[in-house]
N, C-alpha and C positions, 0 to 999 in steps of 0.2 A: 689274106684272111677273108673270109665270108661278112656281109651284112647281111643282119635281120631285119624284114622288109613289117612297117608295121600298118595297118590301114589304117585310113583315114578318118574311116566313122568309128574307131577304138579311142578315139583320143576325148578324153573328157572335157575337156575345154573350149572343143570344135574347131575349124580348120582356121588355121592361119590367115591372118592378112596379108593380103600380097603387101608386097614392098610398095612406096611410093616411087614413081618415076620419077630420075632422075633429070629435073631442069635447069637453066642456065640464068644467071644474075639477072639477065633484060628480062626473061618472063615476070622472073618474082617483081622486079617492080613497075610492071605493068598495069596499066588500069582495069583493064577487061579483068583478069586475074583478082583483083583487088574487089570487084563486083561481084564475082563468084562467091569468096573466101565470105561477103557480108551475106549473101542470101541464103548461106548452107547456116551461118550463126543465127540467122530468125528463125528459122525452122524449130530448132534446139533452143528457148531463152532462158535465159543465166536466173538463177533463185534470185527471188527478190531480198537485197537489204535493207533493212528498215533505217539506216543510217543513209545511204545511199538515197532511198527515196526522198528521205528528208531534205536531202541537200538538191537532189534533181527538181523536187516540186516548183523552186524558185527561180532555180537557173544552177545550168550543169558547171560543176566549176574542171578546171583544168585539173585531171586528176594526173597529169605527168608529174605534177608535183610532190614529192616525196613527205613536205611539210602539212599537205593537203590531206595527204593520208593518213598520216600519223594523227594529225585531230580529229578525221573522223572516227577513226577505232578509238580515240581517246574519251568522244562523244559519247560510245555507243559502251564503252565499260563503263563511264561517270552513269548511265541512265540505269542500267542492270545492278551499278549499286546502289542509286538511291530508291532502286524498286525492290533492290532486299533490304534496306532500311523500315521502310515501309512497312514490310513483312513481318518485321522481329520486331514495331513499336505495337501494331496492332495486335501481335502474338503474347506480348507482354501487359500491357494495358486491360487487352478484355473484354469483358462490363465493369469494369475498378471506375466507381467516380473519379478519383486520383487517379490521372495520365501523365506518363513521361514522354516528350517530346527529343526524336532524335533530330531536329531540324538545322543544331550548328554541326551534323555532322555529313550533312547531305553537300555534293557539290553545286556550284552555281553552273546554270546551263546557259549559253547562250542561244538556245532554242526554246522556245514555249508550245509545246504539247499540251493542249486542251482538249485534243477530242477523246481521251484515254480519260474513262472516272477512275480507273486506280491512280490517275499521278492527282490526285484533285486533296488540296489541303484543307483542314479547315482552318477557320483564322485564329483560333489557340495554339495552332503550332507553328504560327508564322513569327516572325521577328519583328515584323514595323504592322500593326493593327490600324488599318484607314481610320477606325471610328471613337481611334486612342485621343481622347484631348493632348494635346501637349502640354508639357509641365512649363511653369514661369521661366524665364532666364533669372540666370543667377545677376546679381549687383557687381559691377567691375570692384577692382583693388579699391580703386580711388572712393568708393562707396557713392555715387550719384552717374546717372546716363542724361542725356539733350546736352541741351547750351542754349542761354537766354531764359526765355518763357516758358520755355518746353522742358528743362530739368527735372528729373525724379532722381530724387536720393532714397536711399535704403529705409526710411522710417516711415514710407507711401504708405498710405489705410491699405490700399488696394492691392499694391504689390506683397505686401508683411501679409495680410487676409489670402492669398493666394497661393503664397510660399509656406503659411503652415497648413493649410489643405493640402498641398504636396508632400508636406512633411509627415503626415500622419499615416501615409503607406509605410511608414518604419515603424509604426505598433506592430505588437504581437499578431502573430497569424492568427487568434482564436477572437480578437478585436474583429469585431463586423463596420469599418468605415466607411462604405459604400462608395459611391462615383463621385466624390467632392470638384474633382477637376473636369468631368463632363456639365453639371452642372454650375460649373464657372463661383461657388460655394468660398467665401471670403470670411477667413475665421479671425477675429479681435487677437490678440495672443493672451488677452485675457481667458477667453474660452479656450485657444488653445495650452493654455499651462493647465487647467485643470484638468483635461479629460487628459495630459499626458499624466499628471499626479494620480488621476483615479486609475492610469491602465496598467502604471508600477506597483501600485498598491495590490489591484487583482491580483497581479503577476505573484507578489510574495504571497498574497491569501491562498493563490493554489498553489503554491509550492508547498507549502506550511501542510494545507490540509493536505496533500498529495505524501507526506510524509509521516503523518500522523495516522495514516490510514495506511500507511506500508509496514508503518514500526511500530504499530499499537496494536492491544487487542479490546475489541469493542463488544459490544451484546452478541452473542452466538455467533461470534464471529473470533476467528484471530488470525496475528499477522503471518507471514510468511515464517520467521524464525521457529514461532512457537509451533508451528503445523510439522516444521519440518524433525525438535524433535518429537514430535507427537507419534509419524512416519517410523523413527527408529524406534522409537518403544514398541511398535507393532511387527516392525523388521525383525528385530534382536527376540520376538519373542514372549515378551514378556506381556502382551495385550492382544487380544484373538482378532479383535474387531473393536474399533468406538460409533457406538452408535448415535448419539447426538446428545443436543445439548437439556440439563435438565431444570440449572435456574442458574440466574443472572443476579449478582450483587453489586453492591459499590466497589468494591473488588477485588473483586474474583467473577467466572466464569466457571461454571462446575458440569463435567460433560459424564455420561454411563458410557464405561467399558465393560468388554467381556475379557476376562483375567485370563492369561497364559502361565507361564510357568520363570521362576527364578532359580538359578546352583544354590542359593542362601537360605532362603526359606519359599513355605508355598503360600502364591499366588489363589485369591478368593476367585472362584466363579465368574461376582459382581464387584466391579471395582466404579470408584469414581476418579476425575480424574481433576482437581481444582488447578483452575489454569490463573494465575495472579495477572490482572488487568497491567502493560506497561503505560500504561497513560499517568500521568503524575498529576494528572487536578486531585482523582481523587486521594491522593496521600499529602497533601497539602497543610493539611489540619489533623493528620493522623502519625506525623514524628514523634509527636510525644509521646506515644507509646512505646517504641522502643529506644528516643535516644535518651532517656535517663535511666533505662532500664541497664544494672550493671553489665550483665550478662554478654551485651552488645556494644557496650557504650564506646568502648575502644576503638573497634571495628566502624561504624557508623560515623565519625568522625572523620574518616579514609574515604568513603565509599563515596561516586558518583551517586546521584538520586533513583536510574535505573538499577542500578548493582542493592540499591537498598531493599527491591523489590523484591528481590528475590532472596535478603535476611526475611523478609516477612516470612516466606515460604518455609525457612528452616525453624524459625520462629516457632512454626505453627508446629513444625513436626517434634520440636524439642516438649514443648506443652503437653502435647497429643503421648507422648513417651512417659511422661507424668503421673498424667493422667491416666495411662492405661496400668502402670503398677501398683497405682492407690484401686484397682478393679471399680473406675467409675467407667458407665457404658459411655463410651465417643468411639469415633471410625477407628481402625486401624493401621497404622503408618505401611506401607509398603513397598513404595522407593520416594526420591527426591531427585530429582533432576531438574538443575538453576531454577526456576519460576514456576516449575511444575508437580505438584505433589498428588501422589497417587495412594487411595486410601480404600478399605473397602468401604462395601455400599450398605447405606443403611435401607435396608426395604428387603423387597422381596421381586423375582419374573420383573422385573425392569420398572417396577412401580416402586417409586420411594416413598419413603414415609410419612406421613401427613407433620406439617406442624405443630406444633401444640396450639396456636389457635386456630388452627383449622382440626384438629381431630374432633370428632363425635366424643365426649366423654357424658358417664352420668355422674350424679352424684359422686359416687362409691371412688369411680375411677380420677374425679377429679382431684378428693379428698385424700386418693391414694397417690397420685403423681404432685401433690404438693407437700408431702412429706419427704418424699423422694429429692424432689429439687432442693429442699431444707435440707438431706443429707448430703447431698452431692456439694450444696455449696457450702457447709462444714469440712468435708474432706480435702474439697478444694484449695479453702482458703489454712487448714491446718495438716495436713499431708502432705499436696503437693505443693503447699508454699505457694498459691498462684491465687490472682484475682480476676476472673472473667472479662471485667472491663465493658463487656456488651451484653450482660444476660437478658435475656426477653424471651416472652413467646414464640420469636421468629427465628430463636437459635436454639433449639429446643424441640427434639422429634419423638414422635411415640409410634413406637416400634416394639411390638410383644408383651403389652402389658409394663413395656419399662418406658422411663424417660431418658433419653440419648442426649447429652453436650456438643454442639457444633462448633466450627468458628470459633476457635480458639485462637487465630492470630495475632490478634492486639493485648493479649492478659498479658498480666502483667505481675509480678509480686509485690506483696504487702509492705518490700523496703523502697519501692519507688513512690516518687513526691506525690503523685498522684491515687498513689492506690488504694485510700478507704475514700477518697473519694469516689472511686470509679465503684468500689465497691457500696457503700451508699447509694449509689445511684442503682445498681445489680439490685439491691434492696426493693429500693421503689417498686420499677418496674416488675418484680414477682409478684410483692403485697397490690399491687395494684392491680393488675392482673387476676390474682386470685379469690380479691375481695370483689370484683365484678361477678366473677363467675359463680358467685353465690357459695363459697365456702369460708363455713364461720369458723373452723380453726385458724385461719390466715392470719399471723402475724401485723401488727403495725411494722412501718418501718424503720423505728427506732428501734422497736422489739427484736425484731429479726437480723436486724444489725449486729446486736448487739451479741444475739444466739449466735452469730456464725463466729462472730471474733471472739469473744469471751473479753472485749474490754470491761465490759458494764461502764461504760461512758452515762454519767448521771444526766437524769433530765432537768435541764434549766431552763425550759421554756417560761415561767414564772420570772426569772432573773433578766427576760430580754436576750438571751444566750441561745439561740438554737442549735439542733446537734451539729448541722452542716458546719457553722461557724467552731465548733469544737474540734468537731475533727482537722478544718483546716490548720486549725490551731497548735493542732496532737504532729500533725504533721510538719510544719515547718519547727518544732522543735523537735523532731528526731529529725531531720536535715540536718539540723546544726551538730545533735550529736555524730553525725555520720562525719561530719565537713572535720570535726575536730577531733573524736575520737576513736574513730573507725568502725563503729560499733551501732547497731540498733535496736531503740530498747521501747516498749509503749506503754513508759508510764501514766495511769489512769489519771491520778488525783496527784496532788500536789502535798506537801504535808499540813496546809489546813484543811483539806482535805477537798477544794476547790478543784475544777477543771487546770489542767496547765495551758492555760490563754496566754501566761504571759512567759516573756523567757527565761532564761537559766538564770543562776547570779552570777557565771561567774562570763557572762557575755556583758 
């Protein structure tokens, strides 16, 4: 067969190396040879390693050693990781006041590299701090160290004073102790029991208020729960937007929505949204409106103190339903949701109503909304069967020429133990009120009492008998008739025709 002859300057890689001559066993381990073989390798010098140099700087060690080697590649991976340690604590940290320290995870070297600022520590991430006081030793089993003269037992000023200095590194991280064991600081355990009694103490005061402020709702503010269903009513629809908050009570918290739409009925424009305070100071003094109140009295009995919160709320919507089919002006119920009742808004373009002591009235208008409130609390207390409990000025809005009933959660009815008195008391505050304001049809509050209930409880103030004391009187005898005959009756006079001051006969 034919070869194909191919040149030499076609070959991409350029021409071969000749072969080496072949030599005989004495050359190779000749000297001359050996001198050669060294002065062709300085021409050509080997990359430097940084491992290598390390170890040359001080004296070359025998690298035929296979153990010799293996530690230094073992050196020179231990350095490359604790230079990416380095990397990912500084990458992590930041500018974070708060640093974490990867320092028990770095190896120990037995080299020291200082002229590199990247290996350079500070002494926050070292383990042993030169400038650390050392803590006291501890007292052996036996409770005393010396022998002779020189004995110390465990009840030493000095040693007890310097072991609870040490001890106070185990307060709370938010306790500011400072450097007690740099400056050598020897505590009595007199002082030391107290400032441990006051840092328990803290401890529970922030948890307490830590908790009170997670699971309460406060002034224009509320907790997390109440926000979140606030969130779905706006989710699901039924609220466009809540715009903020418009007054703050003992409790409640009352916010303006703009109204969306319900499948049941339609949703106002303007809605408000009365949000029931969970804080319990204020309901402290305020059970007695619903737990002798029939209606609930079952139920209230069961109920944790939170879970009562939110009877108030239905409370308020059952009144408010009452109240709106005897046609007296209050908001309108909307929804109810646990602690939350949603109502329209009395006002107008996001501005609510003025109070009644805060409205501008004249004459005319004053004389005209004190008639009004004379009617409303007639229908009230004989239609809807209810007694306001809190009537004032400050529950009480003038809106269009009319008078509007707020705050209906504490009423109550006229068979509960309480209820001409609360009512009495609704009395005052009107007549008193109204007689300030310069209007002389204004009832006294015997009088007006008296209009609204149709008792005609006679006046004894001549006999030492005031009305207050009558009515309590009216009332603990229809208790009894409740207690024993299931029934409530408000008989006026007695058959000498006397107050009933005194009890039944047949008690």
């Amino acid at each position: 067969y034919k070869t194909v002859g191919i040149r030499r300057e076609m070959i991409p890689w350029g021409s071969a190396a000749p072969a080496a001559p072949a030599c005989s066993l004495s050359e190779v381990m000749s000297e001359q040879l050996a001198k050669q073989l060294d002065e062709e390798n300085a021409v050509f010098p080997a990359l430097s390693d940084p491992a290598a140099e390390l170890l040359l700087a001080d004296e070359a060690p025998d690298t035929a050693s296979d153990l010799m080697l293996a530690q230094m590649l073992q050196m020179q991976f231990d350095r490359e990781f604790d230079d990416q340690l380095r990397r990912e604590e500084k990458k992590f940290n930041g500018d974070s006041k708060v640093s974490i320290s990867f320092e028990n995870y770095r190896m120990v070297h037995p080299y020291d590299d200082s002229d590199s600022s990247e290996d350079e520590v500070d002494w926050q991430d070292t383990r042993h701090d030169p400038y650390r006081a050392d803590k006291p030793q501890t007292t052996p089993r036996k409770g005393f160290t010396g022998k002779g003269k020189n004995i110390t037992t465990k009840h030493d000023e000095v040693t007890c004073g310097r072991k609870n200095t040490a001890r106070m590194d185990n307060f709370a991280p938010e306790v500011h102790v400072g450097d007690g064991l740099g400056m050598d600081l020897k505590l009595s355990n007199q002082v030391f029991n107290s400032l441990k009694r006051h840092c328990y103490s803290e401890q529970r005061r922030s948890a307490r208020l830590h908790e009170k402020k997670e699971h309460s709702t406060a002034e224009q503010a509320v907790d997390p729960r109440t926000r979140l269903l606030m969130y779905k009513m706006v989710n699901a629809g039924v609220l466009e937007n809540i715009n903020g908050c418009i007054s703050t009570g003992k409790e409640s918290v009352v916010f303006h929505a703009d109204g969306g739409s319900l499948e049941e009925q339609p949703v106002p424009d303007e809605v408000v949204l009365k949000v029931f305070k969970t804080t319990l100071n204020e309901f402290k003094n305020r059970d007695r409106y619903i737990k002798d109140d029939y209606r609930f009295k079952d139920r209230f009995s069961k109920l944790n103190p939170r879970k009562i919160i939110r009877l108030w709320a239905e409370k308020e919507m059952h009144n408010l339903g009452r109240m709106k089919k005897a046609e007296i002006p209050c908001p309108e119920v909307v929804l109810l949701k646990k602690h939350i009742l949603v109502m329209s808004f009395i006002g107008k373009d996001h501005i609510p109503a003025p109070k009644l002591k805060d409205a501008m009235l004249n004459s005319e208008d004053l004389k005209n909304a004190y008639y009004q409130v004379l009617h409303m609390m007639q229908q009230l207390y004989q239609e809807c069967n209810l007694v306001h409990a809190d009537l004032s000025e400050y529950n009480m809005l003038w809106h269009e020429g009319k008078v509007w009933l707020i705050d209906v959660s504490q009423s109550v009815e006229p068979t509960h133990p309480h209820g001409l008195e609360f009512l009495f008391r609704d009395c005052r505050n009107v007549s008193t009120f109204f007689q300030k304001r310069g209007v002389s049809e204004a009832m006294s509050t015997y009088d007006l009492f008296n209009a609204v209930t149709g008792l005609n409880i006679p006046q004894l103030e001549s006999r030492g008998v005031s009305l207050l004391r009558q009515i309590v009187a009216l009332e603990k005898r229809n208790e009894d008739h409740i207690q024993k005959r299931g029934k409530k009756t408000f008989p006026v006079t007695s058959e000498d025709g006397g107050p009933p001051l005194e009890p039944d006969a047949d008690d």
